[in-house]
N, C-alpha and C positions, 0 to 999 in steps of 0.2 A: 291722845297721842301728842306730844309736844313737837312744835315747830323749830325748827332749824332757824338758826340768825340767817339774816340774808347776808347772800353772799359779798365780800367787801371789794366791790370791783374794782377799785384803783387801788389795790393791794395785786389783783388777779392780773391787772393788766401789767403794772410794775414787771413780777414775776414771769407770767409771759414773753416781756422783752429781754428779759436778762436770760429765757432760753433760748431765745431765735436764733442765737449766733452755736456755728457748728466748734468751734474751740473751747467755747463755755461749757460745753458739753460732755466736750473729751474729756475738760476738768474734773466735774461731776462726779464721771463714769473712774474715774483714777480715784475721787475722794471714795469711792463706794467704798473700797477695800483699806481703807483707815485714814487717821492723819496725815497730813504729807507739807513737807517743807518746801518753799519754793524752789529751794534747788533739787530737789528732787523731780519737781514736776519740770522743770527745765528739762533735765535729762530725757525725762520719760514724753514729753510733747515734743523736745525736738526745737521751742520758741524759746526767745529771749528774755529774762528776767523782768526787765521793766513791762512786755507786755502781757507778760502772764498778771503780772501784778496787777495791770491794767484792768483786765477780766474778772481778775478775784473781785476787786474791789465790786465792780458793779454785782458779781455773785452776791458778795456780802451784805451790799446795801440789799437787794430782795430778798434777804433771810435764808438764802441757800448754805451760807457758808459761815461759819466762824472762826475766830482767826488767837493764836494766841504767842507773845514773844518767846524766843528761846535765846538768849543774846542777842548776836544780828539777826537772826532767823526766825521770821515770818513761820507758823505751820499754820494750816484748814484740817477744816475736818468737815464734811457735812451734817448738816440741820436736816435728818429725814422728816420730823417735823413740818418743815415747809413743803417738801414733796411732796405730804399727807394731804395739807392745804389743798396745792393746789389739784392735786387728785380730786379730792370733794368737792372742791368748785367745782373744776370741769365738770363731772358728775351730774351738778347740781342743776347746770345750765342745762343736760340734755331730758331734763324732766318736766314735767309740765307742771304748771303752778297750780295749787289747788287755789277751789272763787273764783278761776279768770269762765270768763263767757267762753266756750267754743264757736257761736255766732261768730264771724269776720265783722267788723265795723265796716260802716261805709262811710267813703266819704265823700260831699258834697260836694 
């Protein structure tokens, strides 16, 4: 059976941060249902252009989001791809590694 790459933890952690915040979220959960331009998400969140923009951006840099012009206008769309990601990490973390000792080391 073929081993799985290890998981790439400063990708998982990145990603993790860029969900902790509860408005990145709301973003997300808006992108599910298609592309969306920032003034649209304005409307529908309720916040202010520049800080929406704020949050995309850090989305985008963790690979949640991608972003493409339309003249002035910004749209996203989500990267379920990354979702996938960090699905399998998480995953990957609650399994046990095969080789490790179950002995506890001790130590001196």
């Amino acid at each position: 059976m073929p081993t799985a790459a290890p998981p790439d933890l400063d990708t998982l952690a990145l990603r993790l941060k860029a969900l902790s915040d509860p408005l990145r979220l709301k973003i997300l959960d808006r992108l599910r249902g298609g592309e969306h331009c920032v003034c649209e998400l304005t409307d529908a969140l309720g916040q202010s252009q520049s800080l929406l923009s704020f949050h995309l951006k850090t989305l985008k840099d963790a690979g949640f989001v991608s972003d493409r012009r339309d003249g002035r206008w910004m749209h996203y769309a989500l990267n379920p791809e990354a979702m996938r990601d960090v699905e399998a990490l998480l995953r990957s973390l609650g399994r046990r590694r095969s080789g490790r000792s179950r002995t506890p080391l001790r130590c001196a």
